[in-house]
N, C-alpha and C positions, 0 to 999 in steps of 0.2 A: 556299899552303903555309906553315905553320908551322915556324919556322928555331929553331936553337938560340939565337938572339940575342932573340925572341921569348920565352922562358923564364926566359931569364937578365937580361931587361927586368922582368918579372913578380917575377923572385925577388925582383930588390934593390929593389922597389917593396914587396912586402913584407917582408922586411927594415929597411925605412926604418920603416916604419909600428910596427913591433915595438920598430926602439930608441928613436921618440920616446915609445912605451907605457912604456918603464922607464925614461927618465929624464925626462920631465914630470910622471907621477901620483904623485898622495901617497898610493894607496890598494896594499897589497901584494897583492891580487887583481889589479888592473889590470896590477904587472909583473910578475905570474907569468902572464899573458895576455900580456903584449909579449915577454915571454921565449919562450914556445910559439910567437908567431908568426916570432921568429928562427929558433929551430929548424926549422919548418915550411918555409923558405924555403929552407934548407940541404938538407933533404929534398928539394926541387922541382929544386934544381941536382943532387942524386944522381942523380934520375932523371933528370932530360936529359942529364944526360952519359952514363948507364948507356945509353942506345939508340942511344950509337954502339958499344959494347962486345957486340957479337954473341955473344961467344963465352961468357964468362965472367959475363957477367949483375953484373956487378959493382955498381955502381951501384943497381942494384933491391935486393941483399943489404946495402949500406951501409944503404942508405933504410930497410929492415925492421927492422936493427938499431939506427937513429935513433929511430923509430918507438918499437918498444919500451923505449927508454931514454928517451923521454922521456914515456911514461907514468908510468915507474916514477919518474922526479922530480917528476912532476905530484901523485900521491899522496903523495911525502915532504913536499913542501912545503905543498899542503892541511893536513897533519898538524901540521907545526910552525905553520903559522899559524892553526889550531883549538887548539894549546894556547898559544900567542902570548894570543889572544883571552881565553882564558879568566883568564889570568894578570893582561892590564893592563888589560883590557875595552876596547881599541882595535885597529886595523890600523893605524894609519896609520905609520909608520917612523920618525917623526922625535920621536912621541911615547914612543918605546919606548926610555928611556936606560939599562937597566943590565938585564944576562942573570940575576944570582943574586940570590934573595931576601938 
């Protein structure tokens, strides 16, 4: 049988994995990857909690609106870092010292 402590083992295993992705890599693809799998992990605890909430589904409507918000950062942040790209012709963060021409 699969326990709610079994979920939330999982979560913060990835979770973990997600904050050593943003603050080890020098490449801003890799933590907009460590950032998704924070989120994602946050998402896995909505839903385990949500299947103790019979009634109200709560938990599953968190997770969907997770879900969609973090597509829609996923696309903002691809955006600035295609036009990042284009601007200093790197990713990497630490190369990129000043916002205005």
């Amino acid at each position: 049988m699969i326990t709610l402590t079994h979920f939330l083992v999982v979560s913060a295993c990835i979770f973990s994995i997600g904050l050593y992705a943003v603050l080890a890599k020098r490449n801003t693809i890799m933590i907009l990857v460590g950032i998704e799998l924070m989120i994602n992990a946050a998402i896995l605890n909505f839903v385990a909690f949500g299947k103790y909430d019979k009634i109200n589904y709560g938990g599953q409507v968190f997770a969907l609106f997770a879900i969609v918000l973090a597509a829609a950062a996923v696309a903002v942040g691809l955006a600035i870092i295609l036009n990042v790209y284009r601007h200093f012709k790197t990713i990497n963060p630490e190369n990129i010292h000043e916002l205005k021409d």
